[in-house]
N, C-alpha and C positions, 0 to 999 in steps of 0.2 A: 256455252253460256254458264253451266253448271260450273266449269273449271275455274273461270273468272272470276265468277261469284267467290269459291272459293279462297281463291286469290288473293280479289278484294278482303275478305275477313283476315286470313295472314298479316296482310298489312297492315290492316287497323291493329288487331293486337300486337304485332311488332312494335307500330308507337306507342303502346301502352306501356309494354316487357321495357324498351329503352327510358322513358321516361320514369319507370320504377326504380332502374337499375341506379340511375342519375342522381335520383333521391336517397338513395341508400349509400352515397359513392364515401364511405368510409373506408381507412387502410384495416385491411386484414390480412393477418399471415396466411390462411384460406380464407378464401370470400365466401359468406354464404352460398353464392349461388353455383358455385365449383361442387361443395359437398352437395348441395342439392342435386345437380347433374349425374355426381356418380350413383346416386341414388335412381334416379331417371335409368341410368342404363343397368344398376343392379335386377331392379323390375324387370329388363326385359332379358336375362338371362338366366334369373331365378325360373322366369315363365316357362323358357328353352326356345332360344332363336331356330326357326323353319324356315326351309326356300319360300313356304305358303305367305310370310306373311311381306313376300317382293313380289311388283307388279314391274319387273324390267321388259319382260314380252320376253326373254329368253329363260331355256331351266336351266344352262350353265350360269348365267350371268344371278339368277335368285341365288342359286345355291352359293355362287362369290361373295355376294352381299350376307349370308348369314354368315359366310365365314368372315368376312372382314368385319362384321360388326363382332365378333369374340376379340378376333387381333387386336382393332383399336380401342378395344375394353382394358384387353391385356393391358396395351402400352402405358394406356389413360390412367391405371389404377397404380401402375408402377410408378409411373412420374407420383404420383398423388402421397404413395407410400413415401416418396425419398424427401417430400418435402412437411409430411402430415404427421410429426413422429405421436399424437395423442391419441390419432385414429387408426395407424400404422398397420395391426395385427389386421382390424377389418380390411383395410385396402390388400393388403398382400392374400388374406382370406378369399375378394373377389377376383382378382389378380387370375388367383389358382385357378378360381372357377371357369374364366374365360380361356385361360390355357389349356384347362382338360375339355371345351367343348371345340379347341380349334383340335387337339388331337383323336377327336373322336373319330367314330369312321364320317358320321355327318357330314363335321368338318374336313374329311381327307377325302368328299365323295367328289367336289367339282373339279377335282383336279384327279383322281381317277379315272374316271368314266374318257375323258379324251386321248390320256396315254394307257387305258387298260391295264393299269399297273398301281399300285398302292404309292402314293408318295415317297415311302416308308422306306419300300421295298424294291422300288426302280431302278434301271441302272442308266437314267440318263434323261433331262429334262428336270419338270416340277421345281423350278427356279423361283415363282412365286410364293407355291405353301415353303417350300425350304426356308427363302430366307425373310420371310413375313416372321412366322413360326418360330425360329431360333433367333431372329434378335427381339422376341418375345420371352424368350429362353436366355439368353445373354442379361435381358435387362432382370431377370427374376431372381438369375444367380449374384449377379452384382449386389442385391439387397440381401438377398440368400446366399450367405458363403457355400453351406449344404444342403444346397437344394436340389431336393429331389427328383429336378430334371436334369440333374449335373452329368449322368453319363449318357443322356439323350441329344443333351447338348452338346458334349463331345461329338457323338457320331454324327450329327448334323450338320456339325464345322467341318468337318473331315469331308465329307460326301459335299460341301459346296465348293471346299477349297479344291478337292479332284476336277469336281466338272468348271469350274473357271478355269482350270490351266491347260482340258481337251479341249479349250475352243480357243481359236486364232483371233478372235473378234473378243473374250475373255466374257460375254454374255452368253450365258446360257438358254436354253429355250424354257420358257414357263407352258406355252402349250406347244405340241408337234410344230416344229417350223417357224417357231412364233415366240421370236426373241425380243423381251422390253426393259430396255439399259435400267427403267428405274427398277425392277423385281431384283435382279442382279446386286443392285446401289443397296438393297435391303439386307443380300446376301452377306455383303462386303461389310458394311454396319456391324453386322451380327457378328461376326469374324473379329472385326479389332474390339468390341467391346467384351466380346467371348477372350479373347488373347491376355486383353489388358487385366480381368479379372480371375482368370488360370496361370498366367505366366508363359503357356502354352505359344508357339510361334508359326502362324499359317504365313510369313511375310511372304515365302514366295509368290501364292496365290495373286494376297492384295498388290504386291510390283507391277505383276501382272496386270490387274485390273487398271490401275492408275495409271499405267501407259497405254493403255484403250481409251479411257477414260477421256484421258487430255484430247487423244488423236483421232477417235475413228468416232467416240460417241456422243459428241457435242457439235452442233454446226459449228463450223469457221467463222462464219459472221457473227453473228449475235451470241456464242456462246451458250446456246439452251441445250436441253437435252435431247434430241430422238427420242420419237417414243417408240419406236420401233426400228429392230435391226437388222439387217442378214447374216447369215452366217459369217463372210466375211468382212464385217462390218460396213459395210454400206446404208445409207439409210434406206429403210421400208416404208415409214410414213415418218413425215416432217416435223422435226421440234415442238413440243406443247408445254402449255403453259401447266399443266395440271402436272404430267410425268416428271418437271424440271421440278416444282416444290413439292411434290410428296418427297423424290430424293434429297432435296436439298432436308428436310424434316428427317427421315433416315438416316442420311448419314453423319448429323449432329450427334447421334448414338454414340457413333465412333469417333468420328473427326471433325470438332467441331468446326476447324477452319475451312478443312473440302465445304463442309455442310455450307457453311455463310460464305462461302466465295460464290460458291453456285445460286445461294438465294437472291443476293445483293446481282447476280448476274440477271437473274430473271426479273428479279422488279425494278432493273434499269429501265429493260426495256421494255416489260407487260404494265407497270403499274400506271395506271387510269383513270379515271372518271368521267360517270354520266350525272351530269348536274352534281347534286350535293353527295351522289355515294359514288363512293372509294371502292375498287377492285381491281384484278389481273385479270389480265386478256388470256384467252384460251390461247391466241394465235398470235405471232407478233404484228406488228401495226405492217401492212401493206399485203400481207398472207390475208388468205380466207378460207374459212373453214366449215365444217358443221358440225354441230351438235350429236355426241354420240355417248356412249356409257360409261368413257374415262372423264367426260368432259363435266358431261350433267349439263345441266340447261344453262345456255350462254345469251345474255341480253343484251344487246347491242355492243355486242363485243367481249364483256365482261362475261369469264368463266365463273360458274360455280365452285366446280373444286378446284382451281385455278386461286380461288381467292379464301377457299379455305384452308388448302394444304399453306398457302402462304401466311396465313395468320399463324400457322403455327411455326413456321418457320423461320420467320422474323419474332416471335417470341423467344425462341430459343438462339438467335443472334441478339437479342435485346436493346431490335428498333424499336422503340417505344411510339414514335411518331405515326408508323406504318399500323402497329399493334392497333394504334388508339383508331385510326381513321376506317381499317378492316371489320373492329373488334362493334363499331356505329354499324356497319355494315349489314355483319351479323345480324347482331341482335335485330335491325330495322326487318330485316327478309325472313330472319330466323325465327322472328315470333315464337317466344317462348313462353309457357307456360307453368311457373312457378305456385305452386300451390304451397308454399313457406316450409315444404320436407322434399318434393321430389318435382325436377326440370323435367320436362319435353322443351325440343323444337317442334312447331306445330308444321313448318313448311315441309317436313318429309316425311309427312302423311299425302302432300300436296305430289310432292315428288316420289311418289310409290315405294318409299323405304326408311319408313321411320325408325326402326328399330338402329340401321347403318348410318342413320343424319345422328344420332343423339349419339353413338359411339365415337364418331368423327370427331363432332364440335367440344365433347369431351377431352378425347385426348388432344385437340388443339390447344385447347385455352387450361388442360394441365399442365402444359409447357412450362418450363422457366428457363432463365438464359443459362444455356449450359457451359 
């Protein structure tokens, strides 16, 4: 009862947050409520993102969510810098901050602890923090010709492009045994925007990967992505709507055409609605599935992050149509909380990881069409 309750208040403030936004819906080069947000997530990395403050019910998967709320900090603030040149020095300022707390040991412990081995310092695996990390690194340098994580980012390209071309499947494993095409697609991102920005050439690597890509790591039918692989490329578990647009958001990094083939692929076939809201299906229509920690809570079909990784990634193809219909979406579930200097989402306090909902929906809607 407690939860619903809740619930219920989410949604009331959601129609308030969208009805605000409606009334202010003037063109701005940044919208207030963008700067507002990064402020929102500056808050909670000034504080210092803890596993303590995730309620996933696992200590690898708290500790994932503190590192993925620095990553999409990273990303969020980057976008922010390339398009924000008055507030520029501060974004690339917070930028840094969320990069030195994904390189901290903090940040390199959930992905330690299962291969007993330092991200850093391993000889095989950690596909995840690798290419999460460096094309958090790729996009820093891009802004930063001399940036200071310029020879970090060298040895990062190097050490993905090796372990994509020891695997026959061209996916690497992120935990022991446990290979997921989209951490890889993150890899590959980080690669041609690290290349295009150095001059530097991994092409072998990426040939590699795009002939996986086409053949072994997307169904044949509908085109989605696996979200998980075997070693020889087979699938392990079945195409998701969540895995297929976080990569398709990825690899716009590098390529924005891969990036929007794959997006426009997913929301042929996921894109949905239950009465007046607009979302993507975790599962494509005739599949069933459940609710798990890539997925986030799915309601009547409609995924959560299914339908936010896609907001971002039809931002950065510049569906405008999809944008606008997602973007109602949001904001309705998203129940934000603008205090006229600094954004929350209020719904992931709801969903036990607020500090990682306001990191997300930030670097979404700092997208622009790349």
């Amino acid at each position: 009862m407690e939860g619903m309750r809740k619930l219920h208040l989410v949604i009331a403030a959601s129609l308030l947050a969208t009805l605000a936004y409606a009334a202010t819906g003037r063109e701005e080069a940044v919208p207030d409520h963008l700067l507002h947000q990064a402020n929102g997530v500056a808050e909670w990395l000034d504080g210092g993102v803890e596993k303590s403050q995730f309620s996933t019910g696992a200590d690898l998967f708290n500790r994932e969510w503190a590192y993925g709320t620095a990553q999409m900090a990273a990303l969020g603030f980057g976008q922010l810098a390339a398009q924000d040149e008055d507030n520029r020095a501060q974004h690339l300022a917070r930028m840094e901050t969320a990069i030195e707390a994904m390189l901290s040991p903090e940040g390199r412990a959930f992905h330690a602890g299962l291969w007993d081995s330092d991200p850093l310092d391993g000889d095989r695996g950690h596909a995840a923090w690798l290419g999460y990390t460096n094309l958090a690194l790729s996009l820093h340098r891009s802004l930063v010709p001399d940036s200071k994580y310029g020879a970090l980012n060298d040895r990062i390209s190097d050490t993905i492009a090796a372990r994509v071309l020891a695997e026959p499947s061209a996916v690497f494993e992120t935990y022991p045994d446990q290979r997921f095409p989209v951490d890889t697609s993150a890899g590959i991102a980080s690669l041609l925007l690290h290349d295009r920005v150095t001059g530097r050439d991994h092409g072998e690597a990426i040939t590699h990967w795009r002939e996986s890509f086409d053949h072994t790591q997307r169904a044949a039918d509908n085109r989605l992505l696996y979200q998980m692989t075997r070693a020889d490329g087979r699938p392990r578990v079945a195409e998701r709507g969540s895995g297929t647009f976080l990569a398709a958001w990825f690899l716009g990094f590098g390529d924005r055409e891969l990036g929007c083939e794959l997006y426009r692929t997913g929301r042929d076939t996921l894109a949905d609605s239950v009465g007046p809201v607009a979302g993507m299906r975790e599962y494509a229509p005739g599949t069933e599935g459940r609710a798990d920690i890539d997925s986030g809570p799915i309601v009547m079909g409609l995924g959560l992050s299914s339908t936010g990784f896609a907001l971002g990634a039809a931002r950065a193809c510049g569906d405008e149509p999809t944008v606008a219909s997602l973007t109602r979406t949001v904001e309705w579930f998203g129940a934000a909380s603008d205090d006229g200097e600094v954004l929350h989402w209020q719904a992931g306090e709801v969903f036990g990881g607020a500090p990682i909902a306001d990191a997300i929906m930030f670097a979404m809607m700092s997208t622009t069409t790349r």
